[in-house]
N, C-alpha and C positions, 0 to 999 in steps of 0.2 A: 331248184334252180332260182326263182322269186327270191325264197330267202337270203340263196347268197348273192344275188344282186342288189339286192336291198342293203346288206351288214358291208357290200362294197363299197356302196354311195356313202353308207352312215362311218363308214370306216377307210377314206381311201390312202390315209399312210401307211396303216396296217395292211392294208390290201398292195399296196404298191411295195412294203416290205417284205412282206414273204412273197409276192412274182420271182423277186430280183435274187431272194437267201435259195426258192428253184432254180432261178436263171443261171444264176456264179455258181454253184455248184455243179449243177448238168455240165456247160462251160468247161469248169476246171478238169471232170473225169474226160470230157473229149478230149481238151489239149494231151492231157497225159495220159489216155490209155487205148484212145481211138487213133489209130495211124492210116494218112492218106491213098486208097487206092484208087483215087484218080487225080490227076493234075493238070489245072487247066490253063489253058494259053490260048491265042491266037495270032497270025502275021500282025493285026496293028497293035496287039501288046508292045510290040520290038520294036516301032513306029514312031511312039509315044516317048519322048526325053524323061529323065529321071531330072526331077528337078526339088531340090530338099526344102525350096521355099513353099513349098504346099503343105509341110509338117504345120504350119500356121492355123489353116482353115480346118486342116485333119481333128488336131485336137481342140479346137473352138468346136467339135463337135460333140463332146460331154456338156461344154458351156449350153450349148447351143439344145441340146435334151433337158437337160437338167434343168434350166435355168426355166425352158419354158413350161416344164412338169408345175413347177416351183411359183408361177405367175399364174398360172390356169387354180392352181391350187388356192390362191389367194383372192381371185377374180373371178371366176365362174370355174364352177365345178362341173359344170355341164361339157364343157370343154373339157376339162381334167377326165372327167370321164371317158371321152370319147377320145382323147389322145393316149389313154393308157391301153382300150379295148384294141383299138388300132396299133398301137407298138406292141403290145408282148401276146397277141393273135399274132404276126407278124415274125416275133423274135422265139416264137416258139414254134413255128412250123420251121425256121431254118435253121431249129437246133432238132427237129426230128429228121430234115433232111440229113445233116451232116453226123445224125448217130446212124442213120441207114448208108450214106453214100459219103463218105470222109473224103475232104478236098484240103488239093495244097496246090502251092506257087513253086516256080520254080524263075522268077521273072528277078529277084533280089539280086543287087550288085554290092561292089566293096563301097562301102561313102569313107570316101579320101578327106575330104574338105574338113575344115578346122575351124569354119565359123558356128555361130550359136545353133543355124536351121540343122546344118551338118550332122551338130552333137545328140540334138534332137531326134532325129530321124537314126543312129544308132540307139539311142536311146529304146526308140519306139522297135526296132529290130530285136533287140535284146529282150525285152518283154514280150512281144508280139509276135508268135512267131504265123508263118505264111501256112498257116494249116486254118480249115474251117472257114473256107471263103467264098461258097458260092451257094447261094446269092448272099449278096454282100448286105449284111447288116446294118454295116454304117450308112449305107445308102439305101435302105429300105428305111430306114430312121429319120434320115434327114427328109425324104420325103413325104414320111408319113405327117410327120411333125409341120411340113412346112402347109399339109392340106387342111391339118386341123385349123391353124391359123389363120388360113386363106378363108376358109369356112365359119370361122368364129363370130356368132353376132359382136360378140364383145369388143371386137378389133374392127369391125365394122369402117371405123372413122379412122381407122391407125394405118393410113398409107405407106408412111416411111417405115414401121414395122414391119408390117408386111412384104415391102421391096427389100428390104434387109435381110427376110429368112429367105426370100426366092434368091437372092443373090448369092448368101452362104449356103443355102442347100447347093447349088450350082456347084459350086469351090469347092466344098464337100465330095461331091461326087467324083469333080475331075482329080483332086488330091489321091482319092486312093488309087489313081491308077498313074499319075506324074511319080509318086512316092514307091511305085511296085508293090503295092499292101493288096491290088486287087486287082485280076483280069480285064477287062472289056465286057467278058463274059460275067463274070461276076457283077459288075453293074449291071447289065443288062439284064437280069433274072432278079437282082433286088429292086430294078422300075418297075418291072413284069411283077412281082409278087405286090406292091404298094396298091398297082390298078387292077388287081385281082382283089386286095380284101379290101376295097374304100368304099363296096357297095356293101361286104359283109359287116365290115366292123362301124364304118363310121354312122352311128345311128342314135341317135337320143336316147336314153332310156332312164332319165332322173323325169320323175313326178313335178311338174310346172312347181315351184315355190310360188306361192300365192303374194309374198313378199316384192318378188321381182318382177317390176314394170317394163323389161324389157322385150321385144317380141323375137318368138323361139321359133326356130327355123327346124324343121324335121325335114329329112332327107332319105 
């Protein structure tokens, strides 16, 4: 276990490449061979307005992963580290969930409209389909991500940053459920799962660089 925490530090694109060449693959056999035997809803699903301008924040939510993978990567790897342990801990217990217990929507309407968000939001219908959603990923993601941040010595001084991802996490979360991609419930069990593993995963485990004069925060 050392050693391959060690060849993950010394390797973490190689290590973030094959998570992800497990992750799309697991993924892909669900979508296609795992079919839903439960579907989840509640009264304030029906409650909530479908509103197509949230496909906006929806998919700034790849930007929004990726980009910060992408800057921890470049900036402190201690971070890098600790936001990958946290996401795919995370993205892999709700892909053993949904190989034991297979979840779907049934909350999708017809999108009428003809503007850009509109086209979007079929868009995202047609690829995406409403299987595989509880607890919700995209909002275990956005949260997990937005704690790394919050926690990051690096970002320390970076206020507007950091109000930036509290705010898109926010839109994030409400988007899958204005856009019908996610239950009430479904959020709710990917908050729940975030403040379950941020005492498991979010933890130091790169060796001090003797290089770096900045002070490291363990948690």
């Amino acid at each position: 276990m050392h050693q391959l925490r060690q060849w993950t530090e010394k390797n973490p694109l190689k290590y973030i490449a094959f998570y992800f060449l497990i992750y799309c693959t697991w993924f892909f056999l669900l979508e296609n061979f795992r079919h839903p035997v439960l579907y989840i809803s509640s009264a304030l699903d029906y409650k909530i307005p479908f509103c197509q301008y949230f496909v906006i924040p929806y998919l700034l939510w790849f930007f929004f992963i990726g980009g910060t993978c992408a800057y921890f990567y470049k900036h402190s790897r201690r971070d890098l580290m600790n936001v990958c342990r946290y996401l795919f801990t995370g993205m892999t217990i709700c892909l053993l969930i949904y190989t034991v217990v297979p979840t779907g929507l049934h909350l999708r309407g017809a999108v009428t409209g003809t503007d850009i968000c509109s086209r979007l939001v079929s868009m995202l219908y047609s690829t995406d389909t409403s299987t595989n959603v509880c607890p919700s990923i995209h909002v275990f993601n956005s949260i997990a991500v937005t704690v790394v941040i919050l926690q990051s010595e690096f970002m320390k001084n970076k206020k507007v940053i950091k109000l930036g991802a509290v705010i898109l996490s926010f839109l994030i979360c409400l988007s899958t459920m204005f856009l019908k991609q996610h239950s009430v419930i479904d959020v709710f069990w990917g908050f729940a799962l975030s403040l379950v593993l941020y005492p498991l995963s979010y933890r130091s485990v790169l060796a001090p660089d003797p290089s770096d004069t900045r002070v490291t925060v363990h948690l």
